[in-house]
Structure formats: C-alpha cells, structure tokens
N, CA, C and O atoms as a Tripos MOL2 file, in Angstrom:
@<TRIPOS>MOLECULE
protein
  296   295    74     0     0
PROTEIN
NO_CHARGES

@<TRIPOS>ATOM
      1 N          48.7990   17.8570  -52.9330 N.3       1 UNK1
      2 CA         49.8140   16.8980  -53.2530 C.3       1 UNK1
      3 C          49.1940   15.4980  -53.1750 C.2       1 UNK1
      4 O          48.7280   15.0860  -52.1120 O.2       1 UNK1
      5 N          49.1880   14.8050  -54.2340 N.am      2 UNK2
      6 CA         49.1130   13.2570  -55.0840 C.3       2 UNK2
      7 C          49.9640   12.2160  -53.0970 C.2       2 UNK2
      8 O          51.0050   12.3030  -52.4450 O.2       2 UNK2
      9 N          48.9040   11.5650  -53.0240 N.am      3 UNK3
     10 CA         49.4560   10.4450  -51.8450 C.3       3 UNK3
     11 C          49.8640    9.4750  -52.5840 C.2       3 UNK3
     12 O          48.9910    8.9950  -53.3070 O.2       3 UNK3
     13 N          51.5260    8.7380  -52.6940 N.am      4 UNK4
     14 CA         51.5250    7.9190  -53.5100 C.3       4 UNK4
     15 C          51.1260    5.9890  -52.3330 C.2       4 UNK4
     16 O          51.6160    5.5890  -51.2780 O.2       4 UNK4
     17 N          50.2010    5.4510  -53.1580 N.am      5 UNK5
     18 CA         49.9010    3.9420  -51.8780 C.3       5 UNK5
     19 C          51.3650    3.0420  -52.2550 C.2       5 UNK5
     20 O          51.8610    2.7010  -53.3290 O.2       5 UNK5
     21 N          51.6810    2.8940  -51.1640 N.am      6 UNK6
     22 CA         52.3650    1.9040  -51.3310 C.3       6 UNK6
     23 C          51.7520    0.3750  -51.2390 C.2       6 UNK6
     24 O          50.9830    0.1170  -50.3130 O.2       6 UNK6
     25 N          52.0700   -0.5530  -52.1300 N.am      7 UNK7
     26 CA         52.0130   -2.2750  -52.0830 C.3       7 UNK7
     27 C          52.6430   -3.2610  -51.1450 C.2       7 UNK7
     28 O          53.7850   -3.7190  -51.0870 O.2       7 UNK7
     29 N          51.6940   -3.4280  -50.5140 N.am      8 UNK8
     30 CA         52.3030   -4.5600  -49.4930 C.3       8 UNK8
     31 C          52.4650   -5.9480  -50.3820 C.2       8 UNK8
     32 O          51.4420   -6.4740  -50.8220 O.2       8 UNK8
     33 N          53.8740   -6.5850  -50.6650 N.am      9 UNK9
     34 CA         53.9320   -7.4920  -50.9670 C.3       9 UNK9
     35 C          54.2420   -9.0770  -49.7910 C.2       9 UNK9
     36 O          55.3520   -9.1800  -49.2690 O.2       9 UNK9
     37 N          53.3620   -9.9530  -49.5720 N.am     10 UNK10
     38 CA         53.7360  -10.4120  -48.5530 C.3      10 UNK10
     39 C          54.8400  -11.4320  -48.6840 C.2      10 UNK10
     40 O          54.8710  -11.8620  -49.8370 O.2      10 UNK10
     41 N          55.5250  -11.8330  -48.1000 N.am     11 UNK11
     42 CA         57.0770  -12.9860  -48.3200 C.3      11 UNK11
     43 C          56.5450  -14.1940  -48.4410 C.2      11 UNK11
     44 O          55.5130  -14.6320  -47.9330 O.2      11 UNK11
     45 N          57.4740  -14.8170  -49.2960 N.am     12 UNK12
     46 CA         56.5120  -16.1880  -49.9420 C.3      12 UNK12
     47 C          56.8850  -17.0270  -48.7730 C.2      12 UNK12
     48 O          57.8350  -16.9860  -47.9910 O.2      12 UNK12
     49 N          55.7760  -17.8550  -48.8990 N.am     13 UNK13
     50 CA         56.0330  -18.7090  -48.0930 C.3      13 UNK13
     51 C          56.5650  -20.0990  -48.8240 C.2      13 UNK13
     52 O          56.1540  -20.3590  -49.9550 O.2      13 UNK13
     53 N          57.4560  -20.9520  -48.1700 N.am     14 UNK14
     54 CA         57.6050  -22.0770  -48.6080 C.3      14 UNK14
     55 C          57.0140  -23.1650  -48.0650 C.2      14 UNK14
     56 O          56.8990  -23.3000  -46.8470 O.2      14 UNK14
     57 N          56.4460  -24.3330  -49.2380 N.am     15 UNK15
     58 CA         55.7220  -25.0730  -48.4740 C.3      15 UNK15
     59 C          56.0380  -26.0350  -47.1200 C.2      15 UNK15
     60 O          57.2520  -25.8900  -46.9750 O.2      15 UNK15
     61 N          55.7050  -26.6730  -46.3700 N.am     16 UNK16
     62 CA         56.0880  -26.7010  -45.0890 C.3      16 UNK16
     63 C          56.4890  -28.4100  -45.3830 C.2      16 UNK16
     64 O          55.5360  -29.1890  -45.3660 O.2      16 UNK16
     65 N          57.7450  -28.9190  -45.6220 N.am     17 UNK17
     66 CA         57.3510  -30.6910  -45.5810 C.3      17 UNK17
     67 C          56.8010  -31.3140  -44.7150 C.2      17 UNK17
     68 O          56.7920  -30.8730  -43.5660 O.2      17 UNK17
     69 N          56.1510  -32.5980  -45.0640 N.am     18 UNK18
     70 CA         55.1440  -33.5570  -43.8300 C.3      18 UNK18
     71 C          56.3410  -33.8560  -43.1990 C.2      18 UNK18
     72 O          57.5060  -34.0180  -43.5620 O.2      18 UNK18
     73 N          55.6800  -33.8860  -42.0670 N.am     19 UNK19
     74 CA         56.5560  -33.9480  -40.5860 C.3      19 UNK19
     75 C          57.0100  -36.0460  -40.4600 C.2      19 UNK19
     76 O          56.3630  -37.0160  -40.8550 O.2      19 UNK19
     77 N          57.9540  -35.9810  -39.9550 N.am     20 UNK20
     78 CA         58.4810  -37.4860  -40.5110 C.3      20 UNK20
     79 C          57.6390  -38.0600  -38.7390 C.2      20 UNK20
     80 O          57.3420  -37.4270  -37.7260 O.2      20 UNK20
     81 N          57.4960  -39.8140  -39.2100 N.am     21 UNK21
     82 CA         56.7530  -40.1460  -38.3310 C.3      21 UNK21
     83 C          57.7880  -40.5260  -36.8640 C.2      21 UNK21
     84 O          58.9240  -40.8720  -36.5390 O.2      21 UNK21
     85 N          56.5580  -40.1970  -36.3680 N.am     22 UNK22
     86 CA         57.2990  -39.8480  -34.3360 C.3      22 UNK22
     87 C          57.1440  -41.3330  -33.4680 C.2      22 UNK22
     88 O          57.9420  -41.7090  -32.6090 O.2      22 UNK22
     89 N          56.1790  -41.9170  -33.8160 N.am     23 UNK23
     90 CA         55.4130  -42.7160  -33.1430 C.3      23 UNK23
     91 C          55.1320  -43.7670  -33.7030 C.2      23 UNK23
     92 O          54.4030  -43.6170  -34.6840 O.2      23 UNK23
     93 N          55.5250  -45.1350  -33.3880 N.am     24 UNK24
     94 CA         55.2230  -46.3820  -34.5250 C.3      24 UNK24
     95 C          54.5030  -46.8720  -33.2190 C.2      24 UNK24
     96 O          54.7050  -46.6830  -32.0200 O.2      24 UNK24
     97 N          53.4350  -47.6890  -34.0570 N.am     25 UNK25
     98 CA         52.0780  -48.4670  -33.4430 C.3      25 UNK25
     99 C          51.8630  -49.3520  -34.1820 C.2      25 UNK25
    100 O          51.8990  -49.1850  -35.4010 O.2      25 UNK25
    101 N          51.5320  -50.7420  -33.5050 N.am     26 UNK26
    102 CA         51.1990  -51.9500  -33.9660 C.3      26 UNK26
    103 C          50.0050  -52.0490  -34.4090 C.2      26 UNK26
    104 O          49.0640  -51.7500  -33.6740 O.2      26 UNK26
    105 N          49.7590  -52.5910  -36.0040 N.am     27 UNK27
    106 CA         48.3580  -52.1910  -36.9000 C.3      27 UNK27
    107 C          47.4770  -52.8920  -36.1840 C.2      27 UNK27
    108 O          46.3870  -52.9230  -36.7550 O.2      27 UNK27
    109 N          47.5020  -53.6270  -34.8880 N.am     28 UNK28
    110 CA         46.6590  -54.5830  -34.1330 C.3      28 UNK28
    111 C          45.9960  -54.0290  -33.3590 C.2      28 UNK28
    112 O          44.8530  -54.3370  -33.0210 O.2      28 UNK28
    113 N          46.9670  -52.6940  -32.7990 N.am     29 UNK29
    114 CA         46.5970  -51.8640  -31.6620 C.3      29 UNK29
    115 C          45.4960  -50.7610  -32.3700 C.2      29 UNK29
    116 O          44.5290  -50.3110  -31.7550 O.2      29 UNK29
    117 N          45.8330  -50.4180  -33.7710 N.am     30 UNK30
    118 CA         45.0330  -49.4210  -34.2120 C.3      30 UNK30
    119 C          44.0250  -49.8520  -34.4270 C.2      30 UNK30
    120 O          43.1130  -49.1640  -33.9710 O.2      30 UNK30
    121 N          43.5930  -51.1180  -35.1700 N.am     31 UNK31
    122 CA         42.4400  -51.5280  -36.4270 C.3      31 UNK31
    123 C          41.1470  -51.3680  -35.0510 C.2      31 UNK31
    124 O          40.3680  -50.4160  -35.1090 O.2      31 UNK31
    125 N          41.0710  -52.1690  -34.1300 N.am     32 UNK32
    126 CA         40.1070  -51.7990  -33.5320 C.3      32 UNK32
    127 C          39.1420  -50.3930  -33.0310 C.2      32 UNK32
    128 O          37.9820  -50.2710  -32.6380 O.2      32 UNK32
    129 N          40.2960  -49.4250  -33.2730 N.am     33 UNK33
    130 CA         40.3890  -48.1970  -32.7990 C.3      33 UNK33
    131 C          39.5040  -47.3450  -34.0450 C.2      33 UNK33
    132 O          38.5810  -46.5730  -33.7870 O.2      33 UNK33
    133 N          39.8450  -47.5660  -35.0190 N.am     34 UNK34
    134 CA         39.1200  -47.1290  -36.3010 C.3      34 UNK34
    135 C          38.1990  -47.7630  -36.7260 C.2      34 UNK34
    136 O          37.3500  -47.2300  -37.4410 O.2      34 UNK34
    137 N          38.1530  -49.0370  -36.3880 N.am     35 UNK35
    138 CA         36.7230  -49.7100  -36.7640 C.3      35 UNK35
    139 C          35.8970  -49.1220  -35.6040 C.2      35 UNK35
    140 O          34.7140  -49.1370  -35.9450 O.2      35 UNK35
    141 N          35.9900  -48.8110  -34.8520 N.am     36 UNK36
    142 CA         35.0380  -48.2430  -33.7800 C.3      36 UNK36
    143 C          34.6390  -46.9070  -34.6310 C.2      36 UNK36
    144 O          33.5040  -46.9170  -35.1070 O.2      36 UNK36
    145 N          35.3740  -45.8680  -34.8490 N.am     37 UNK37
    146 CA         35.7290  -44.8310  -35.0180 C.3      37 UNK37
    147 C          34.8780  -44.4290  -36.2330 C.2      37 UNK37
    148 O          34.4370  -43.3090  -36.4920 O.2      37 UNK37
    149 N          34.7210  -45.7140  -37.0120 N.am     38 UNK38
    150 CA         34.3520  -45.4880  -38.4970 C.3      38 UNK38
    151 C          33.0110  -45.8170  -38.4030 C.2      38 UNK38
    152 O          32.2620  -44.8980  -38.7360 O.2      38 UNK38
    153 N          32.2960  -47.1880  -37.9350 N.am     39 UNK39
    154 CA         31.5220  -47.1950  -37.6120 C.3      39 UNK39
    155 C          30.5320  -46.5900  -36.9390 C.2      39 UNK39
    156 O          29.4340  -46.9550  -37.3590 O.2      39 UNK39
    157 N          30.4650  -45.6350  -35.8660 N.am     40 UNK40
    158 CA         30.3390  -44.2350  -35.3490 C.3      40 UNK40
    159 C          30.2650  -43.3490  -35.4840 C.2      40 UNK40
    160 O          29.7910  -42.5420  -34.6840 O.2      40 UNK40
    161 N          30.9670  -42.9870  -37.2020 N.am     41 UNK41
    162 CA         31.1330  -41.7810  -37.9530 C.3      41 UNK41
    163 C          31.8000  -40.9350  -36.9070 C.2      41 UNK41
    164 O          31.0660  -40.0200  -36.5320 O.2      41 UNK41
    165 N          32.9830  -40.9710  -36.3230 N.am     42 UNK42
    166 CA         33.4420  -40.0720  -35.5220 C.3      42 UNK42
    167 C          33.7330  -39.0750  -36.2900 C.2      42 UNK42
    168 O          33.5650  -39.4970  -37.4340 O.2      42 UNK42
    169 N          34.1440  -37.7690  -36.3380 N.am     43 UNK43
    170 CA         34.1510  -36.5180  -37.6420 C.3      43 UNK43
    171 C          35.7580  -36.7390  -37.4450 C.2      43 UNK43
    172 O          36.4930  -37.0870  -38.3700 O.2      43 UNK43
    173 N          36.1420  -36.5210  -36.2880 N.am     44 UNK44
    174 CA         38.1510  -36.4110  -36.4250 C.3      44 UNK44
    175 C          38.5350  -37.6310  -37.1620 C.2      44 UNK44
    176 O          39.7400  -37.8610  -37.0610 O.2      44 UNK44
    177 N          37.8590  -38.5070  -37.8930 N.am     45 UNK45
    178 CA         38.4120  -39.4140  -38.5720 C.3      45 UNK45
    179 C          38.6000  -39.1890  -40.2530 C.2      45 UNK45
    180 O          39.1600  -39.6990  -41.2230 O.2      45 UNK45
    181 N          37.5970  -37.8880  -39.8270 N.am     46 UNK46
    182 CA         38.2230  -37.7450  -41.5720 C.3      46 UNK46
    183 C          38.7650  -36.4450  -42.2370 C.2      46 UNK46
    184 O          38.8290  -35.9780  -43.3740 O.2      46 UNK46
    185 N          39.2680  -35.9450  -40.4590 N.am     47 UNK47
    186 CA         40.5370  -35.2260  -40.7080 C.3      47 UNK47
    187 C          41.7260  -35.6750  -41.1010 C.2      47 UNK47
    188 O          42.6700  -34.9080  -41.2880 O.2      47 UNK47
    189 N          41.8020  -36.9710  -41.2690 N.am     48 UNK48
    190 CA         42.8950  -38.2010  -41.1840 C.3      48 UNK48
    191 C          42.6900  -38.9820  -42.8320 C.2      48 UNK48
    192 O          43.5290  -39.7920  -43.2260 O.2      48 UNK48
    193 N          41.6880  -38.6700  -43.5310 N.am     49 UNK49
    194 CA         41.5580  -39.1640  -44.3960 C.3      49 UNK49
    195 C          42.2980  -38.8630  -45.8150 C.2      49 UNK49
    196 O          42.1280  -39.4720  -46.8710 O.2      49 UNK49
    197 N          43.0960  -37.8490  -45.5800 N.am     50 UNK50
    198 CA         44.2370  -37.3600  -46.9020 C.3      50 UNK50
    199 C          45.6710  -37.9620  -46.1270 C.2      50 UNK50
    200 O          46.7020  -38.1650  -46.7690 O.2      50 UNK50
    201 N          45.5850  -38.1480  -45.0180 N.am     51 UNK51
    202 CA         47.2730  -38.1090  -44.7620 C.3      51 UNK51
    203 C          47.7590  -40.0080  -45.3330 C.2      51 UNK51
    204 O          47.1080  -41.0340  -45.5250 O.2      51 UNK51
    205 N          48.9830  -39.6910  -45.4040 N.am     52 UNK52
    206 CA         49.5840  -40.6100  -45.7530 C.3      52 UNK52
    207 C          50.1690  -41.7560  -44.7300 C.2      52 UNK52
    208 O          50.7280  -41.2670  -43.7480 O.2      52 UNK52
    209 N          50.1410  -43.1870  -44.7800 N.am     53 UNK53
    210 CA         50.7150  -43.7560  -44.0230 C.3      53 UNK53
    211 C          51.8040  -44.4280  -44.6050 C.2      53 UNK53
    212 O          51.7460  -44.4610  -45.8340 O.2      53 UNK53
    213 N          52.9840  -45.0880  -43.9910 N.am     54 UNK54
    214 CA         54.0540  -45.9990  -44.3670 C.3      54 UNK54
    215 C          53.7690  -47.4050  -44.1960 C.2      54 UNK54
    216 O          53.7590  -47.6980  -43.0000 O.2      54 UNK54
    217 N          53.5340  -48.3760  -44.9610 N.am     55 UNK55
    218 CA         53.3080  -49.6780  -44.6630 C.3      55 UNK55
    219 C          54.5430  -50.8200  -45.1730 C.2      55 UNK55
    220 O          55.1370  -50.5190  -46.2080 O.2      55 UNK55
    221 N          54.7690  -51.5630  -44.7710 N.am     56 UNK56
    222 CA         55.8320  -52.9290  -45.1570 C.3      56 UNK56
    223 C          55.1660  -53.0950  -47.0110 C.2      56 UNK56
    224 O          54.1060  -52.8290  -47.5770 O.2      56 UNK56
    225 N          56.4490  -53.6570  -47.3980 N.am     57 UNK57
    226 CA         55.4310  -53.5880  -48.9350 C.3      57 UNK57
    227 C          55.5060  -55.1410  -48.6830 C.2      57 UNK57
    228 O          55.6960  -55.5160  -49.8410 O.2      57 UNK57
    229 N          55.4800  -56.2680  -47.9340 N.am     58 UNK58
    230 CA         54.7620  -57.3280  -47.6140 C.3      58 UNK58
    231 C          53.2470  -56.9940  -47.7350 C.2      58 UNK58
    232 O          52.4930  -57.2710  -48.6680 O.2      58 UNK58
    233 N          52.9840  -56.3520  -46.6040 N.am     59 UNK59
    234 CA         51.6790  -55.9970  -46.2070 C.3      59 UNK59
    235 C          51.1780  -55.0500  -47.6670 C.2      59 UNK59
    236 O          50.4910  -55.8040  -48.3560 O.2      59 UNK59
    237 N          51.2570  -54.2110  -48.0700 N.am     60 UNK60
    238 CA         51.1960  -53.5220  -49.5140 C.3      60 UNK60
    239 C          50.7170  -55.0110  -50.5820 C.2      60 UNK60
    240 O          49.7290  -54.9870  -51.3160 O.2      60 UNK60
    241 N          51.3680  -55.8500  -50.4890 N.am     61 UNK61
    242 CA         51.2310  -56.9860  -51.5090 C.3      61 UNK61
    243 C          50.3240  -57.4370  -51.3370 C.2      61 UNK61
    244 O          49.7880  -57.7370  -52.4040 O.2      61 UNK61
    245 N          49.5500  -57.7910  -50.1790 N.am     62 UNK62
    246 CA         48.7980  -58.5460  -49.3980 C.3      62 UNK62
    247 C          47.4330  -57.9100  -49.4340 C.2      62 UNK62
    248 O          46.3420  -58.4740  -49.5180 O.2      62 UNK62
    249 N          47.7450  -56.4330  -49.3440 N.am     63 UNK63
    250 CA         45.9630  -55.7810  -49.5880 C.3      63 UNK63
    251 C          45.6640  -55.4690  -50.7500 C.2      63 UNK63
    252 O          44.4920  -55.4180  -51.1230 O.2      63 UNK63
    253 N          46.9310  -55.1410  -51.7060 N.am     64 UNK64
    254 CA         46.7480  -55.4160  -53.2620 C.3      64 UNK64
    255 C          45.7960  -56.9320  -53.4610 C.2      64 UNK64
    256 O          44.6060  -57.0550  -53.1700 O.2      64 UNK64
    257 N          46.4330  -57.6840  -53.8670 N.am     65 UNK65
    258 CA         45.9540  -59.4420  -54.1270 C.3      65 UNK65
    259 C          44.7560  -59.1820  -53.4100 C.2      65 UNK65
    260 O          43.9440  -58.9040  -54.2920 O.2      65 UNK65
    261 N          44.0280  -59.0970  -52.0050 N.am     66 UNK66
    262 CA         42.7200  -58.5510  -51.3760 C.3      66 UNK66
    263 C          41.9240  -57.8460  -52.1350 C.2      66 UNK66
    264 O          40.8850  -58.2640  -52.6470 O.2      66 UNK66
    265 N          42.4120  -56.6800  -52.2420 N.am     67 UNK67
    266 CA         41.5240  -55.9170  -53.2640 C.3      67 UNK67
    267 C          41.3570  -56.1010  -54.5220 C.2      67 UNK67
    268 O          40.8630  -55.2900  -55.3060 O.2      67 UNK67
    269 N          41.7110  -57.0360  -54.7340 N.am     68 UNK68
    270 CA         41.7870  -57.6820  -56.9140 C.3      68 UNK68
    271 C          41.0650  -58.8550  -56.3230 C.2      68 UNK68
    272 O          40.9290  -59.7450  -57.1620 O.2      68 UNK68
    273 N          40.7660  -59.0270  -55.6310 N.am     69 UNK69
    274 CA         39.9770  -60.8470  -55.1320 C.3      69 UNK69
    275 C          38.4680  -60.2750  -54.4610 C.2      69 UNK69
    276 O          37.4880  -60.9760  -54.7100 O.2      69 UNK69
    277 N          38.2900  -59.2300  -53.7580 N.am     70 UNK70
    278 CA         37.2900  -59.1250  -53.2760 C.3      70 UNK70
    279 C          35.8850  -59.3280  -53.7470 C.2      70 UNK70
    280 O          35.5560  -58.7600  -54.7890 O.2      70 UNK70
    281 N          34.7010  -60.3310  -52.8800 N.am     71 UNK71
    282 CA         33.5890  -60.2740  -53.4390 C.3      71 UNK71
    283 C          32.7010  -59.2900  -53.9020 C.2      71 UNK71
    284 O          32.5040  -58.2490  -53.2760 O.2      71 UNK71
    285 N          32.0190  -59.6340  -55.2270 N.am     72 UNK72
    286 CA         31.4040  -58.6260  -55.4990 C.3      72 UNK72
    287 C          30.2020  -58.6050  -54.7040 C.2      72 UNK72
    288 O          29.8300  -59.7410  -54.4110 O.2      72 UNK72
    289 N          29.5630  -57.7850  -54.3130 N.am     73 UNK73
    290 CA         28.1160  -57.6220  -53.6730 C.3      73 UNK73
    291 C          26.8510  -58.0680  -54.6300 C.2      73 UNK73
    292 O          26.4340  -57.3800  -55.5610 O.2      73 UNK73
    293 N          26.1980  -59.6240  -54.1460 N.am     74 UNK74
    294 CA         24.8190  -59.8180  -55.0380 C.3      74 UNK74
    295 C          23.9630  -58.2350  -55.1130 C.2      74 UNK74
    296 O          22.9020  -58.1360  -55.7300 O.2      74 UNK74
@<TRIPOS>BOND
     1     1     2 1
     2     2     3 1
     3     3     4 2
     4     3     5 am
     5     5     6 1
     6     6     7 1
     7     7     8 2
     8     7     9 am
     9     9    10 1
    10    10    11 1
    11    11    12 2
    12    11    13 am
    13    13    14 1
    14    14    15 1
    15    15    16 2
    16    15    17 am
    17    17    18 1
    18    18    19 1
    19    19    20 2
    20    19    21 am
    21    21    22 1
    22    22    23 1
    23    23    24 2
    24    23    25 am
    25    25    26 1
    26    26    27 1
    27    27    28 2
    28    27    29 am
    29    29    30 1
    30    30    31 1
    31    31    32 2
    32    31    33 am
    33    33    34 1
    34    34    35 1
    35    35    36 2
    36    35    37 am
    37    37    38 1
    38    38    39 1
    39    39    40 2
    40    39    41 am
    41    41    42 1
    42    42    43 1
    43    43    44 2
    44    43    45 am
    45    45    46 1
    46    46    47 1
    47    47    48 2
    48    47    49 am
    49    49    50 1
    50    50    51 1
    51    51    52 2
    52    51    53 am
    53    53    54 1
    54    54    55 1
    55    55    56 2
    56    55    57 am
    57    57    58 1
    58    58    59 1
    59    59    60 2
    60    59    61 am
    61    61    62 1
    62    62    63 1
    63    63    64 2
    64    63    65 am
    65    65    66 1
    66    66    67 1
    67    67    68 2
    68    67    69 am
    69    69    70 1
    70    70    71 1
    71    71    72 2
    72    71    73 am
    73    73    74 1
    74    74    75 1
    75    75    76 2
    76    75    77 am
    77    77    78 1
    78    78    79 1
    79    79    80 2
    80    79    81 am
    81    81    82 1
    82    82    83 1
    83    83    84 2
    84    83    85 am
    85    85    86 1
    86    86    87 1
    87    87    88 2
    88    87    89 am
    89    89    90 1
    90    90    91 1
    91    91    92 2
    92    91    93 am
    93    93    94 1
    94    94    95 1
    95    95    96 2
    96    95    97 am
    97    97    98 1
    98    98    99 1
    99    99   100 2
   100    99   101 am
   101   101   102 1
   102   102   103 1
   103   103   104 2
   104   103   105 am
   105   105   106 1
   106   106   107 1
   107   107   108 2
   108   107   109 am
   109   109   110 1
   110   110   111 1
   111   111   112 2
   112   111   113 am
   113   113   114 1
   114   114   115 1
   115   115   116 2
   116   115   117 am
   117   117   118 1
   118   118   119 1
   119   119   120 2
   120   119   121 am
   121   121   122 1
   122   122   123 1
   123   123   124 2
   124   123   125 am
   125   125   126 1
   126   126   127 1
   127   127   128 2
   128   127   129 am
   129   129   130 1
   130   130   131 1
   131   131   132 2
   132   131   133 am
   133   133   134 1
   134   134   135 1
   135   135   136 2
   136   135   137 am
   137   137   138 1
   138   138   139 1
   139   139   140 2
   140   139   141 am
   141   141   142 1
   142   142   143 1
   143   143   144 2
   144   143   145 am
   145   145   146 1
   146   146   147 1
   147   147   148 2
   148   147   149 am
   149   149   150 1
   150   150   151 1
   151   151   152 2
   152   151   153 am
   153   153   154 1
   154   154   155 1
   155   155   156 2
   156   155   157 am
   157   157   158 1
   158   158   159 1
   159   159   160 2
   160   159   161 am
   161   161   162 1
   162   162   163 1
   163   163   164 2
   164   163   165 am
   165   165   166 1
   166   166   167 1
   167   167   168 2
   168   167   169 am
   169   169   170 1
   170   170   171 1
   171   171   172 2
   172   171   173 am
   173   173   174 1
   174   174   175 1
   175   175   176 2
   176   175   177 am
   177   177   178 1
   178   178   179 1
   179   179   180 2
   180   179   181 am
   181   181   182 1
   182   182   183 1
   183   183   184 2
   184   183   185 am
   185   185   186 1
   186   186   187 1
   187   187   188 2
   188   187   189 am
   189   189   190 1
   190   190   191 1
   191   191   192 2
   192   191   193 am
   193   193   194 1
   194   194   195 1
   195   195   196 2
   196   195   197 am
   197   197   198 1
   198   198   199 1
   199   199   200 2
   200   199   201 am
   201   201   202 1
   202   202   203 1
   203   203   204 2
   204   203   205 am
   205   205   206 1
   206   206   207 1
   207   207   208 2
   208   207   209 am
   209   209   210 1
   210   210   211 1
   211   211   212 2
   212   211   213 am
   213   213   214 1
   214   214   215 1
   215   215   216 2
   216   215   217 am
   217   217   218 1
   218   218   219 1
   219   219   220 2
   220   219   221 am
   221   221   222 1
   222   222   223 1
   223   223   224 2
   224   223   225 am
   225   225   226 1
   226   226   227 1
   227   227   228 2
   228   227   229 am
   229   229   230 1
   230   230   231 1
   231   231   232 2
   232   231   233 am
   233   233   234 1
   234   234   235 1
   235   235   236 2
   236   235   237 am
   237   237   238 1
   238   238   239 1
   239   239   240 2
   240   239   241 am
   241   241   242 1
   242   242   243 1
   243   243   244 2
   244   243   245 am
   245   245   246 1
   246   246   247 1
   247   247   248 2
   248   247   249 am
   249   249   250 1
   250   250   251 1
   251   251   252 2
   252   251   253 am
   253   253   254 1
   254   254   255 1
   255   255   256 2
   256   255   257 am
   257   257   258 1
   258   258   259 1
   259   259   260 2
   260   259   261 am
   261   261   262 1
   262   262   263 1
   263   263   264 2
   264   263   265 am
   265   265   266 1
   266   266   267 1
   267   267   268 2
   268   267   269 am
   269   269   270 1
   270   270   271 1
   271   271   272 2
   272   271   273 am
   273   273   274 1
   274   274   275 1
   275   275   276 2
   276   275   277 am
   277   277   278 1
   278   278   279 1
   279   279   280 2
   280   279   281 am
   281   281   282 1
   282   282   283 1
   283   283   284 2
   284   283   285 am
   285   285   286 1
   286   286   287 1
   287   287   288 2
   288   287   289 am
   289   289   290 1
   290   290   291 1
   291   291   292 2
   292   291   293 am
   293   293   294 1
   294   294   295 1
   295   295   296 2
@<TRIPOS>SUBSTRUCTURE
     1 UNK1         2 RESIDUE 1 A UNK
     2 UNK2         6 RESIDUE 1 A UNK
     3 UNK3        10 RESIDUE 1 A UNK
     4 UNK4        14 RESIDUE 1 A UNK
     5 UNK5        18 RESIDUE 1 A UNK
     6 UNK6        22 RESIDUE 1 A UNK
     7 UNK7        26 RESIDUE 1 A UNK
     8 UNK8        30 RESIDUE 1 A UNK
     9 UNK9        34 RESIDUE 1 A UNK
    10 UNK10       38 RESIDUE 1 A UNK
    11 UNK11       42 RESIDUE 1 A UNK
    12 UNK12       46 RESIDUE 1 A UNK
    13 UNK13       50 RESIDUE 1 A UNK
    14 UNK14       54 RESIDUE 1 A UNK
    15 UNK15       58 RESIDUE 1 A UNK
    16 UNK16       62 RESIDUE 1 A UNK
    17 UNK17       66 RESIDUE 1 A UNK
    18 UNK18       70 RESIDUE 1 A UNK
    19 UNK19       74 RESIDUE 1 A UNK
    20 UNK20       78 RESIDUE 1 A UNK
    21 UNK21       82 RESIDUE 1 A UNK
    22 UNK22       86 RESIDUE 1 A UNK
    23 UNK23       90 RESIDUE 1 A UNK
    24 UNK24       94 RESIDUE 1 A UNK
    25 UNK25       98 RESIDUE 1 A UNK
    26 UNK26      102 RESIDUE 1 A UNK
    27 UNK27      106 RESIDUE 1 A UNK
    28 UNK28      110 RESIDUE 1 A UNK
    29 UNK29      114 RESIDUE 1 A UNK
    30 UNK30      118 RESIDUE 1 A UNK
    31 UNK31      122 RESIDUE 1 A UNK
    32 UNK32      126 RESIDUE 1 A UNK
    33 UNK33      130 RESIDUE 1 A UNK
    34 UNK34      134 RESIDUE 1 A UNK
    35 UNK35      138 RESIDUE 1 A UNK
    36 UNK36      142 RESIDUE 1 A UNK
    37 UNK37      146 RESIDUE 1 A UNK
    38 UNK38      150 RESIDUE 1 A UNK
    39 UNK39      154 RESIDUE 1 A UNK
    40 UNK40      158 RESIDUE 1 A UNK
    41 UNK41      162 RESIDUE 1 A UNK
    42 UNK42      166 RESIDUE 1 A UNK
    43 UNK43      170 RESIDUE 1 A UNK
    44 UNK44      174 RESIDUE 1 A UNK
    45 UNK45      178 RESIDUE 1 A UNK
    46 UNK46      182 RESIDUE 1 A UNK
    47 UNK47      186 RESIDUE 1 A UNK
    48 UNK48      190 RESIDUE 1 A UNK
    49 UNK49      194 RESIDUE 1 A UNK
    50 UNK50      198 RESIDUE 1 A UNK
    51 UNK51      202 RESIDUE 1 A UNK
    52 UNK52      206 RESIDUE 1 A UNK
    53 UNK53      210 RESIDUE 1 A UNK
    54 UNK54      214 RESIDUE 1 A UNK
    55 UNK55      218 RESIDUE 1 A UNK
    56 UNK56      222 RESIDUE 1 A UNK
    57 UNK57      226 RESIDUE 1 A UNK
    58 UNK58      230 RESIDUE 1 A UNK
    59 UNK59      234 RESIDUE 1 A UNK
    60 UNK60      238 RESIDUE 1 A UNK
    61 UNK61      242 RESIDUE 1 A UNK
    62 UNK62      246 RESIDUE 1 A UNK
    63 UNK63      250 RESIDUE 1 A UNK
    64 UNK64      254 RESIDUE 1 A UNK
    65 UNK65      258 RESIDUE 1 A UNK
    66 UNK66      262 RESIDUE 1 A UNK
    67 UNK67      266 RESIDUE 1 A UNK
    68 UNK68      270 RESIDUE 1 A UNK
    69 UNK69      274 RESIDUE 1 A UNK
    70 UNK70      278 RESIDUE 1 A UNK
    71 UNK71      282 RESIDUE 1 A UNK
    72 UNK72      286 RESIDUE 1 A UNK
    73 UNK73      290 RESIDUE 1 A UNK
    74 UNK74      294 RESIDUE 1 A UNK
C-alpha cells in the first residue's frame, strides 16, 4: 500500500509594524554619542543604519538647505 505525504503548509505570517517610538532624546544628547560611535567604526551602529527616525520638519528644512550648500572637496 501507496504512503500518501502529506504538505505542510506553514500560516502566513503578517508583516510585523515598526514599533512606535518609546523614548524621546535630545539630538544634543545623541550627536556626541554617534560621532564617537562612527568614528570608531563601532559595528552596532550599523545595525541602526536602515531604521527610520522622526525629525521636526524645521530641522528637515535646515539639513535640506545644508546639504544643497555643502562644500565641495578640492
């Protein structure tokens, strides 16, 4: 007698939404923290390098105009 296999189909998963932010920190308190960090090549820093942050769109305006002004390198 023929064994018939059965198919494991596994349950879909749905994707998981980004988790809303927990913790607000002053960009004064961080910048030092990552300029260390970056400079150093710490590796957990660029586990951090896809995620998304929330910024004031003051500040948004401000590194726009920065980055359209920046010197070019002789």
């Amino acid at each position: 007698m023929a064994v018939r296999l059965k198919l494991y189909n596994p349950p879909v998963e749905e994707p998981t939404p980004a988790p809303e932010p927990e913790v607000r920190v002053r960009l004064g308190d961080l910048l030092p923290l990552f300029a260390v960090a970056q400079r150093m090549n710490y590796v957990w820093l660029r586990d951090f390098l896809d995620d998304e942050v929330a910024i004031t769109s003051d500040l948004y305006e401000v590194l726009q105009a920065f980055r359209e002004n920046l010197p070019t390198p002789a």
